[in-house]
C-alpha positions in Angstrom: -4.4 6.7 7.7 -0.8 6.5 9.0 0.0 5.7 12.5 3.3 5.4 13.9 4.3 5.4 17.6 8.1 6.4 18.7 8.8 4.8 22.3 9.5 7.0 24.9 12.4 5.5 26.6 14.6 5.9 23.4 12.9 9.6 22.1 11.5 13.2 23.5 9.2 14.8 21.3 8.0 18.4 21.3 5.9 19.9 18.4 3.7 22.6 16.9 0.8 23.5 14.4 1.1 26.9 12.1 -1.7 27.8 10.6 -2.7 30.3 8.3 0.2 29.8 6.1 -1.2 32.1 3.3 -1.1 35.2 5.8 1.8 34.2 7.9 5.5 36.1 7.9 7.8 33.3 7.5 9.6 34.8 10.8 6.5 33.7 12.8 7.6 30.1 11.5 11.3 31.1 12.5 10.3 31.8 15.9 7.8 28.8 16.4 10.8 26.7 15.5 13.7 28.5 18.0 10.5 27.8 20.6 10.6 24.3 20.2 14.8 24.2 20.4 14.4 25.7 23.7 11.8 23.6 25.1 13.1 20.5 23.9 16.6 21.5 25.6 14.7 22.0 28.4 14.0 18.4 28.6 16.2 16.8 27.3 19.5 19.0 28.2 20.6 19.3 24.7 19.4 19.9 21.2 22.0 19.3 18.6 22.0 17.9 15.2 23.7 14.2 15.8 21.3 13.3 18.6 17.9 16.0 17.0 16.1 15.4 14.2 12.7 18.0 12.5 9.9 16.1 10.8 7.7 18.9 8.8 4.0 18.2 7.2 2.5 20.7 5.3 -0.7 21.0 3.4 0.2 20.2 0.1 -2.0 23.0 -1.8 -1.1 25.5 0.0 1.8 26.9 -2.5 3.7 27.7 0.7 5.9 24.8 1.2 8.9 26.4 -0.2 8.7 29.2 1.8 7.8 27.0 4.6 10.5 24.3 4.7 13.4 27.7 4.5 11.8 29.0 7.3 12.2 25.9 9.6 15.5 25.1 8.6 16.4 28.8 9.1 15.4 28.3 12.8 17.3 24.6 13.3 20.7 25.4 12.2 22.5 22.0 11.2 19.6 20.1 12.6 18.1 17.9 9.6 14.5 18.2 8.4 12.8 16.0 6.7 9.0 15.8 5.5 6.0 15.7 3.2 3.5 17.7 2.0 0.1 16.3 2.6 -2.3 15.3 -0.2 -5.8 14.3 -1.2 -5.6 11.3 -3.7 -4.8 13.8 -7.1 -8.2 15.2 -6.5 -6.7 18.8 -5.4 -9.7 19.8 -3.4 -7.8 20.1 0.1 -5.6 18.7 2.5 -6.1 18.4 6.1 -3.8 18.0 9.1 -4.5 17.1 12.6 -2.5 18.2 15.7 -3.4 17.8 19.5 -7.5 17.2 18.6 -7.3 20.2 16.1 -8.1 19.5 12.5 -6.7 22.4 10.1 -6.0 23.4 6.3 -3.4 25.6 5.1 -1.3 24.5 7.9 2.0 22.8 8.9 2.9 20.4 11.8 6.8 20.7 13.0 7.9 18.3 15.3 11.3 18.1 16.9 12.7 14.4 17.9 15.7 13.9 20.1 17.2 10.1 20.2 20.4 8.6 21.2 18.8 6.3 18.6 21.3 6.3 15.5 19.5 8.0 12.4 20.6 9.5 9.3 18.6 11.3 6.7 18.6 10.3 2.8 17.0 11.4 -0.4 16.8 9.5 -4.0 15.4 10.0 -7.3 15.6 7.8 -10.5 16.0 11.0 -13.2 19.1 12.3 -15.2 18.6 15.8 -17.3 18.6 16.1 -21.2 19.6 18.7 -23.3 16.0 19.6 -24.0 15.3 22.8 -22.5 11.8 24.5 -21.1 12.6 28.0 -20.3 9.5 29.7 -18.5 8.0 32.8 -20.2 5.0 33.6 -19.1 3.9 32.4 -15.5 1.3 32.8 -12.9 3.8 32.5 -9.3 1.0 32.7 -6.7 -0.4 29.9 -8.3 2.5 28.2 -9.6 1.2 27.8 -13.0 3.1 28.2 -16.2 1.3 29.5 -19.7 3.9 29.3 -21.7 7.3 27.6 -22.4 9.5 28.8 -24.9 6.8 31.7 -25.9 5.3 28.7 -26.9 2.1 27.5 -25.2 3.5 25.4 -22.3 0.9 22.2 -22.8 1.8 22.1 -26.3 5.8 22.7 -25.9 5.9 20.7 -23.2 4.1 17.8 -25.3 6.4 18.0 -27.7 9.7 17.8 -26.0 8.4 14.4 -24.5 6.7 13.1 -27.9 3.2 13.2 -26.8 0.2 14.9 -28.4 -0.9 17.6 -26.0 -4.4 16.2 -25.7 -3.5 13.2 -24.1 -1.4 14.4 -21.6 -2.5 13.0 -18.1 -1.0 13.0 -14.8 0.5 9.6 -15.8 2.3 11.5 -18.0 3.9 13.5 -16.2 4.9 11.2 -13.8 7.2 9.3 -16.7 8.3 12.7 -17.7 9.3 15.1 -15.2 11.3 18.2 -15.6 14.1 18.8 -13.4 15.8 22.2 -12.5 19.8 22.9 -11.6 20.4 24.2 -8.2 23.4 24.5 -6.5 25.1 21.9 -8.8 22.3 19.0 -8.6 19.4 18.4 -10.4 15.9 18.4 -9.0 12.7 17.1 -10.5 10.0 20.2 -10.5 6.8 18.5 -11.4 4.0 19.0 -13.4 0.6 18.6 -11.4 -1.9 19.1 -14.0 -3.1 20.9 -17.3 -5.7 23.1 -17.8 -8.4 24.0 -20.2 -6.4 26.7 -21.8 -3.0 24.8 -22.2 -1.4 25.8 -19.4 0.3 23.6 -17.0 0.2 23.7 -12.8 3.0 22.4 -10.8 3.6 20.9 -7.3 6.3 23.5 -7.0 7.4 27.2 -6.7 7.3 28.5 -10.6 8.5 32.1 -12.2 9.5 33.4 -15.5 13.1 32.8 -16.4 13.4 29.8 -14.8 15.1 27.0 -17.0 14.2 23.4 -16.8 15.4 20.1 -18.3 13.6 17.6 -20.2 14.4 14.4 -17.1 14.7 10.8 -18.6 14.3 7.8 -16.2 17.0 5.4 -14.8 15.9 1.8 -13.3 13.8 3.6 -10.2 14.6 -0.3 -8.7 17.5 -0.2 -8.6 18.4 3.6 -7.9 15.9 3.1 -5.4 18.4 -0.3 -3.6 21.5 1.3 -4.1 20.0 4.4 -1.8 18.8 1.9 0.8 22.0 -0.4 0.8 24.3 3.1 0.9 21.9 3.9 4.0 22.2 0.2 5.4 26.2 0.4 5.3 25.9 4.3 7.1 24.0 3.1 10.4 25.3 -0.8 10.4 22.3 -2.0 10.0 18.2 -0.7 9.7 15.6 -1.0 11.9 13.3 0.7 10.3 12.8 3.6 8.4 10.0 6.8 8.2 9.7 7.7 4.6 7.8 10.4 2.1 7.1 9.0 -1.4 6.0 11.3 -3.8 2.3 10.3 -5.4 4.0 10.5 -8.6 6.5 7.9 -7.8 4.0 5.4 -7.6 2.2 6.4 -10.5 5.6 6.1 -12.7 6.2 2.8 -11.1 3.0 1.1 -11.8 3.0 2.8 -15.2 7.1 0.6 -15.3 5.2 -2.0 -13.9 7.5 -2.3 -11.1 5.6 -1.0 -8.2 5.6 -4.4 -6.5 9.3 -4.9 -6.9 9.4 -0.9 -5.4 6.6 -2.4 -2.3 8.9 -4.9 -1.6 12.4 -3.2 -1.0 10.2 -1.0 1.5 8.4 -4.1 3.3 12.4 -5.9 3.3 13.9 -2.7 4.7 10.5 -1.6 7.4 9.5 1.8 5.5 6.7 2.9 7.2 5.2 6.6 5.7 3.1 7.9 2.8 2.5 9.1 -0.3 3.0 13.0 -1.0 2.4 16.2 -3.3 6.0 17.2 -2.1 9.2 16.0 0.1 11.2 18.0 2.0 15.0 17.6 2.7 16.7 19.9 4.9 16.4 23.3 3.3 14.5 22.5 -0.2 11.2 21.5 -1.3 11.2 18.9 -3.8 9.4 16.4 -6.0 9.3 13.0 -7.3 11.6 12.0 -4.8 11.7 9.2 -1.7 12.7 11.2 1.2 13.6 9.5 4.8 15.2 9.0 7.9 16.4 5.8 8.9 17.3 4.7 12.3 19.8 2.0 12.9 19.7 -0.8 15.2 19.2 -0.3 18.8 22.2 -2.0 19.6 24.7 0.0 17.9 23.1 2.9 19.7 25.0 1.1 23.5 
């Protein structure tokens, strides 16, 4: 259970539940979105990006997030987004979220903030691409499953590109090994979430035929992990605190490094306060295995 309280003197708050995500037209989200732009302008006399920030929670096995997190940024313009998919401890039964006394699946939670609080949203990773290539050619997209990798089965090419026997794949692995996709000109990490009977593979993320993906090898998640947090630090003058989304497999990568205390205590040093997700979002994308956040900078250098 995370509970975090923003102080009313210092931030106006307005926010909303979707639900049935599986059946709703991504306008409908669109429109919730422009609704709460107007009524937070309504209280607060403005609603622009360097004083407004969206914080998004989604159900994390609701294969919508994608979908989801365009639609919200479609409605806020050059107002930043940032949030997590919620999860259920790798058990992928469900995922609940709560709103206003009402408790719901297949759901999302959009909340707009407006602060004359500094803040500034931030993203990092600790993967670079290989040359080893995983094209997708045979793929389930509803249910974001992949069957085959090279017209290979996807368990066994997959295993093979990272030098394990497919048999002893486990989320672990995964989590040291994650496969990244070029969008854009970057590099994001499209992970693996779990392998089934038949050899095929299930990820955290939207899937189709076609799509190409990279073999990722690890940099120092430490110290990628510090440099993000001192480039933030130098941005706002200073951190009071910050609200972040860690991806589960993260922290299952960084125990398996055995630096998951080091990791724990860059967050205690710089106040991280959030959880641990099946996904991040960051302005328009869905990703994973990444630390999203927003930071806010000390209350003085808002005067």
């Amino acid at each position: 259970m995370l509970a975090m309280l923003f102080p009313s003197a210092s931030f106006s708050a307005v926010s909303t539940m979707v639900d049935n995500l599986s059946s709703s037209g991504m306008d409908r989200i669109t429109d919730e979105v422009e609704g709460l732009r107007r009524l937070l302008r309504g209280r607060t006399g403005s609603c622009h990006a360097k004083s407004t920030f969206a914080l998004c929670f989604i159900d994390g096995l609701s294969f919508a997030e994608e979908a989801v997190t365009s639609a919200i940024h479609w409605g806020l313009d050059d107002i930043p987004l940032i949030g997590g998919s919620a999860g259920d401890d790798l058990k992928f039964e469900t995922t609940r979220l709560i709103s206003n006394g009402k408790v719901a699946s297949d759901s999302a939670i959009i909340v707009l903030i407006a602060t004359e609080i500094p803040f500034h949203v931030f993203k990092t990773d600790n993967f670079i691409p290989t040359d080893e290539k995983l094209v997708v050619t045979a793929s389930d997209p509803d249910h974001r499953t992949v069957r085959e990798f090279n017209a290979t089965n996807a368990a066994e090419e997959y295993a093979a590109s990272v030098g394990i026997v497919a048999q002893n794949l486990t989320p672990m692995s995964f989590a040291s090994h994650p496969v990244v996709v070029k969008v854009g000109g970057e590099y994001y990490c499209r992970s693996i979430q779990k392998m089934h009977a038949d050899g095929s593979l299930s990820f955290f993320c939207a899937i189709d035929d076609g799509v190409v993906l990279s073999i990722a090898q690890p940099k120092d998640m430490v110290e990628s992990t510090r440099a993000a947090l001192r480039d933030v630090e130098q941005r706002l003058g200073g951190i009071d605190m910050i609200l972040g989304f860690d991806c589960v497999l993260r922290r299952l990568d960084a125990r398996n490094r055995q630096v998951f205390r080091d990791i724990s205590e860059l967050y205690r040093v710089n106040n991280v306060i959030g959880f641990g997700t099946y996904g991040e979002q960051y302005r328009s994308m869905h990703l994973n295995q990444t630390f999203t956040g927003i930071a806010f900078g000390e209350r003085q250098a808002a005067e």
